[in-house]
C-alpha positions in Angstrom: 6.2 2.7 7.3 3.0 5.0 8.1 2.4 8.2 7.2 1.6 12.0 8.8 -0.1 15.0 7.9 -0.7 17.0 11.1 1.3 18.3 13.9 0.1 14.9 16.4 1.0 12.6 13.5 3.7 13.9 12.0 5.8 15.6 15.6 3.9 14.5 18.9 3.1 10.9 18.0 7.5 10.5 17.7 7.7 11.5 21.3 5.1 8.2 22.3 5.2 5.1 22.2 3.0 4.5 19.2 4.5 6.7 16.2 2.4 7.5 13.0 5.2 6.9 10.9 9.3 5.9 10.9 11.0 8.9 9.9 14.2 7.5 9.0 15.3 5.2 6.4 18.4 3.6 8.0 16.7 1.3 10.1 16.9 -3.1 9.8 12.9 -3.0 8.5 14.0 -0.8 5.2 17.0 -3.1 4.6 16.0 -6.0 1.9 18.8 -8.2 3.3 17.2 -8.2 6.2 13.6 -9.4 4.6 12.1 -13.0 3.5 9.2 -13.7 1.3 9.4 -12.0 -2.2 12.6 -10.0 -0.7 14.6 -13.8 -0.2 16.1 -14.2 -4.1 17.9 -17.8 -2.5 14.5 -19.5 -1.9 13.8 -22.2 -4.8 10.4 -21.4 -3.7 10.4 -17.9 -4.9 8.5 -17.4 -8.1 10.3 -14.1 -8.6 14.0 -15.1 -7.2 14.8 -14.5 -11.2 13.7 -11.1 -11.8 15.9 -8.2 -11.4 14.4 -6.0 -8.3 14.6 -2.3 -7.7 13.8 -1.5 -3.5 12.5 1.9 -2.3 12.9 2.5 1.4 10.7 4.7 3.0 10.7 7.6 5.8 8.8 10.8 4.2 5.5 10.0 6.0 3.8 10.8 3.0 3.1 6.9 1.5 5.6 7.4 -1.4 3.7 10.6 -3.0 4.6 13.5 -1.2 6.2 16.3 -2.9 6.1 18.9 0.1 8.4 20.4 2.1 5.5 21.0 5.0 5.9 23.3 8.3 3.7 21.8 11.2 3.6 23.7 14.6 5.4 22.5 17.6 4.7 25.7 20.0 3.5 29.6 19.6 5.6 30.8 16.7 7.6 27.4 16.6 7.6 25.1 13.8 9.4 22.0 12.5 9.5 21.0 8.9 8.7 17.6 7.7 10.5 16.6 4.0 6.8 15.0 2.2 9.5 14.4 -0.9 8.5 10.5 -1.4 7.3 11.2 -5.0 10.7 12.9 -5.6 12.3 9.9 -4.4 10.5 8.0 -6.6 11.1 9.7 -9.1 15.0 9.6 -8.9 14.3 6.1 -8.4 12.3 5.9 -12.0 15.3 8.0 -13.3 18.3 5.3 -12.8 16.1 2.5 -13.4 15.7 4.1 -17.4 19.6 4.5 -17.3 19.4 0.5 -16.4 17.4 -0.1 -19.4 19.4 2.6 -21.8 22.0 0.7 -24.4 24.1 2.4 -27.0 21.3 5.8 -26.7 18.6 3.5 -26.8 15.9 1.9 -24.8 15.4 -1.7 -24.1 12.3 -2.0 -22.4 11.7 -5.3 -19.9 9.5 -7.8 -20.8 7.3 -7.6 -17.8 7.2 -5.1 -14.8 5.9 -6.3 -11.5 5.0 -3.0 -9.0 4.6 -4.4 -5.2 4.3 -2.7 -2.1 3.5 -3.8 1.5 1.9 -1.1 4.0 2.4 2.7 3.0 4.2 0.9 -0.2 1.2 -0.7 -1.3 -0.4 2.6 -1.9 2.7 4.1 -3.5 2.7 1.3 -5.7 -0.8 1.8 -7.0 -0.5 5.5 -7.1 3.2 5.6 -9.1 1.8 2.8 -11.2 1.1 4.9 -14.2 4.5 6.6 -13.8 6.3 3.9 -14.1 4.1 2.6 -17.4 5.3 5.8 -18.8 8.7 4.9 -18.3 8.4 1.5 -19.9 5.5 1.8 -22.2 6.5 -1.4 -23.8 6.2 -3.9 -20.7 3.3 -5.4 -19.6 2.3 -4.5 -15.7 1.6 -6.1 -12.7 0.8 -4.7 -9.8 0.1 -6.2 -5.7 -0.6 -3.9 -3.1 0.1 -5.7 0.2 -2.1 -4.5 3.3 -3.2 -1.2 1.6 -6.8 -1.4 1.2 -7.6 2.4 1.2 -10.4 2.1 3.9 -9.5 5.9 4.7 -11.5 9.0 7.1 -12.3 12.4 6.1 -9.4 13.7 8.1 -6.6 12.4 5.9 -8.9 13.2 2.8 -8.8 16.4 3.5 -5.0 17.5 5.0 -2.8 15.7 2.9 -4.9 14.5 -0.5 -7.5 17.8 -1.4 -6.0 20.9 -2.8 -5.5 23.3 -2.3 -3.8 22.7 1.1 -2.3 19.1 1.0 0.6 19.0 3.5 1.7 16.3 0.3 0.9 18.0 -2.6 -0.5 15.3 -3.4 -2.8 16.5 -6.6 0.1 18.0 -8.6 2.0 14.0 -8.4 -1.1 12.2 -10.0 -0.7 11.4 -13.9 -2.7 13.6 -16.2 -2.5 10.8 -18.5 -5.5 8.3 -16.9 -8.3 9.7 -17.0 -10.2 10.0 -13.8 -7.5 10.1 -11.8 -7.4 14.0 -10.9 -11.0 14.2 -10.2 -10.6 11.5 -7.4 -9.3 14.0 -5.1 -12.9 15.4 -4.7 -14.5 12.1 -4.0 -15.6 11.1 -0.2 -13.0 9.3 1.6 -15.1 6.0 0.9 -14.7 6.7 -2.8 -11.6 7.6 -3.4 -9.6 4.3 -3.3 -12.0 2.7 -5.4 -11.9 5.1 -8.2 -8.2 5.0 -8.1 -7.9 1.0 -9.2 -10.8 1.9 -11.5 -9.2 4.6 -13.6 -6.2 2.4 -13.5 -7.8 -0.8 -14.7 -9.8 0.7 -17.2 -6.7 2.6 -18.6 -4.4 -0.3 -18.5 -6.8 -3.2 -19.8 -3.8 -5.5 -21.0 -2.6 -5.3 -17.4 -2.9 -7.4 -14.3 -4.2 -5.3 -10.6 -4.5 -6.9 -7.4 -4.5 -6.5 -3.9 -4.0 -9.0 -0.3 -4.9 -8.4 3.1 -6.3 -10.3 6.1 -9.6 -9.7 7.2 -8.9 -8.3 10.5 -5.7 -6.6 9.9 -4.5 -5.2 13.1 -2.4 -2.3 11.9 -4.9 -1.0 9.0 -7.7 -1.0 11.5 -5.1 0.8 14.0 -4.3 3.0 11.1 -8.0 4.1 10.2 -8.2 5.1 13.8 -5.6 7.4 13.9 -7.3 8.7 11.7 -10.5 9.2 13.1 -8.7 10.6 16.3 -5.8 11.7 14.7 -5.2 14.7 16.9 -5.9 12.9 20.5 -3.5 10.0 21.0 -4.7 8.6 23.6 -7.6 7.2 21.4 -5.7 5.3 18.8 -5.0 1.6 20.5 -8.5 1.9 21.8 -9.4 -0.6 19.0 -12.8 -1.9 19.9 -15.0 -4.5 18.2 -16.9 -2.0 16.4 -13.8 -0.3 15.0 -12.9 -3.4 13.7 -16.6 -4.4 11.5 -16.2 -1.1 10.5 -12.8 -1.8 9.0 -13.3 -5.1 7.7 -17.2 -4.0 6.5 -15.2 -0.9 4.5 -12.4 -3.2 3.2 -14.7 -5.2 1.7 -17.1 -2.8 -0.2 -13.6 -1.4 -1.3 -12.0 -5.0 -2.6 -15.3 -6.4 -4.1 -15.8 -2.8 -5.8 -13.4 -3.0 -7.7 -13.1 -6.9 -8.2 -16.1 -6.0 -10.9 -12.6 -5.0 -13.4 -11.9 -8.4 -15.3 -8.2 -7.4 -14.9 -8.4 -7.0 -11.0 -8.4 -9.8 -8.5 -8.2 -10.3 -4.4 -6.9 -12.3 -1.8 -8.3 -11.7 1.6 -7.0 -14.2 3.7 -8.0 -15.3 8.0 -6.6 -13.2 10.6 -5.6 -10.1 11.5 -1.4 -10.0 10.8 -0.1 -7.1 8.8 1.4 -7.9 4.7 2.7 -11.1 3.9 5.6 -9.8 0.6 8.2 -9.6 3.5 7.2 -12.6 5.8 8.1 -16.3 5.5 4.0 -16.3 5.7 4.1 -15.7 2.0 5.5 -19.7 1.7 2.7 -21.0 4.0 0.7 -23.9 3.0 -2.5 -22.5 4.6 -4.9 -21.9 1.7 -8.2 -19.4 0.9 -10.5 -21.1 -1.6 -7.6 -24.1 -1.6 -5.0 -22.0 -3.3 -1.9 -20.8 -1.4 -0.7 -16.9 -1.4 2.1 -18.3 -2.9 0.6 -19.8 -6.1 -2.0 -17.0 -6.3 1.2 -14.5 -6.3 2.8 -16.6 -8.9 -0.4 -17.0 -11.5 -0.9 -12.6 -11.2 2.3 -12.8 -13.9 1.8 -15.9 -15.4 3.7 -19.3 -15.4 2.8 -22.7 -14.2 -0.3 -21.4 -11.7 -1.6 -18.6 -14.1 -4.9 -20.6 -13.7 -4.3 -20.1 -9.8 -5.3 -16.1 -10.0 -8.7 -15.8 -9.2 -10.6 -13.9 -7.0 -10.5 -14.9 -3.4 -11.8 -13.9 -0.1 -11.6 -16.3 3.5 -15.3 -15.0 4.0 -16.6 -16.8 1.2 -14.8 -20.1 2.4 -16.1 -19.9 6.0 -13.4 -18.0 8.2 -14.0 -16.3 11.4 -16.1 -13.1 10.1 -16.3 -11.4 13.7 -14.9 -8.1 15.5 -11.8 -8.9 17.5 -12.5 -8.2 20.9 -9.6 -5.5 22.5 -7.3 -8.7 23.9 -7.3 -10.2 20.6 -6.7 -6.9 18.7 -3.6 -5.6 21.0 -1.8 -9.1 20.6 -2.6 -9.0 16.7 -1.5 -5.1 16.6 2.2 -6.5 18.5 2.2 -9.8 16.3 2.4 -7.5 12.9 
């Protein structure tokens, strides 16, 4: 999980006790035996237990769209080389998934195509969206980004997204094919995520987009203010009420932006945990707007609770719409 794009984030931070990313793959939280929720193919409760399911781990600090090899500075006249190559996974990924769908020379394209990710994955799932339609042009899409909002600073904006010098390379990866999605590398950092599920929805109007978070997300806020200090560490757990409203204030203008799409819809449930795809949480009972995660996840393809997909937010419906003080937002930060 997490992602790097200077020499604090991406070296220093390793040496602490509060990383910015994990930069190795071989680890229990990348193994999908090792998940529940969407991951646990032997729950009855699983809508998608059925579905054949491709897993992309994750350690290039780069939030699956690096394609980079980057030199940051450790010392004078030292450096150390960070591997951005996420899209390149991806793509190699994209590559024997076709071979899985190739018969006799020929393609079979699936029916449907479901794109999740939870964290850093939710925004490689948005951004490789339109790669992977290009893949299977036949197969209606779905997407969920889990805990990826896009509530983002200037800082990141402007070291790993602009050209021309993204430690990423990110411009180069986005698809020429939907329009508007280029030109969101010039936006403000308050624009940019928006304009991203914009040119998707509005390129893709047969298909289904939606996102899930909590409103108080621990690590997202923790993650935004990295990036507001993201060269002095000793700011980032200093998560304080206002940090927090700022977040949740910018998570909303972002969600209910984009909730104008007809094909776009939310869930922004109580609390401040971190994704829910990998959690047992994705089978709780608790409800926003009287609808489970679980049903709401099941109607964004279809089936028995397709009338269950709506939009829906836990400050509509009355839950706690404060800032965390900092006691309640280090114990959320060690509960995700």
């Amino acid at each position: 999980g997490g992602a790097c794009w200077n020499n604090t984030t991406c070296l220093a931070s390793l040496q602490s006790a509060m990383p910015a990313y994990v930069p190795s793959d071989d680890l229990p939280p990348n193994n999908p035996l090792l998940q529940d929720g969407v991951l646990n193919l032997n729950n009855p409760d699983n809508p998608y237990r059925d579905w054949s399911v491709a897993y992309l781990p994750y350690c290039t600090g780069d939030i699956h769209f690096g394609s980079k090899d980057t030199a940051y500075l450790v010392a004078p006249g030292v450096t150390k080389t960070i591997r951005h190559r996420g899209f390149d996974n991806f793509l190699y990924a994209r590559k024997w998934l076709k071979r899985h769908f190739m018969h006799e020379g020929k393609m079979h394209n699936p029916r449907k195509i479901l794109v999740t990710g939870a964290s850093a994955g939710a925004y490689g799932a948005v951004l490789n969206y339109a790669h992977i339609k290009a893949a299977f042009p036949g197969a209606k899409g779905y997407l969920l980004a889990d805990g990826g909002s896009g509530v983002i600073a200037e800082s990141l904006m402007q070291e790993a997204i602009r050209p021309p010098n993204s430690v990423w390379n990110f411009a180069a990866n986005l698809p020429q094919a939907v329009p508007g999605m280029t030109a969101t590398t010039v936006l403000a950092a308050s624009s940019f995520t928006p304009a991203i599920y914009s040119a998707l929805t509005n390129h893709y109007p047969e298909d289904r987009f939606s996102q899930y978070t909590t409103v108080h997300d621990a690590v997202q806020a923790l993650f935004y203010n990295i990036m507001l200090n993201d060269d002095d560490m000793s700011q980032w757990n200093k998560l304080t009420p206002q940090l927090f409203a700022t977040w949740t204030s910018s998570m909303l203008n972002n969600s209910y932006t984009v909730a104008a799409a007809p094909n776009y819809r939310l869930y922004i449930a109580p609390g401040c945990t971190h994704t829910i795809l990998r959690s047992t949480a994705m089978y709780s009972t608790e409800t926003v707007g009287g609808t489970t995660f679980r049903d709401w996840f099941e109607g964004l393809t279809g089936g028995k609770n397709r009338m269950a997909w709506n939009n829906l937010s836990c400050t509509d419906a009355g839950c706690q719409y404060q800032p965390l003080t900092p006691t309640q937002s280090t114990a959320c930060v060690s509960g995700s």
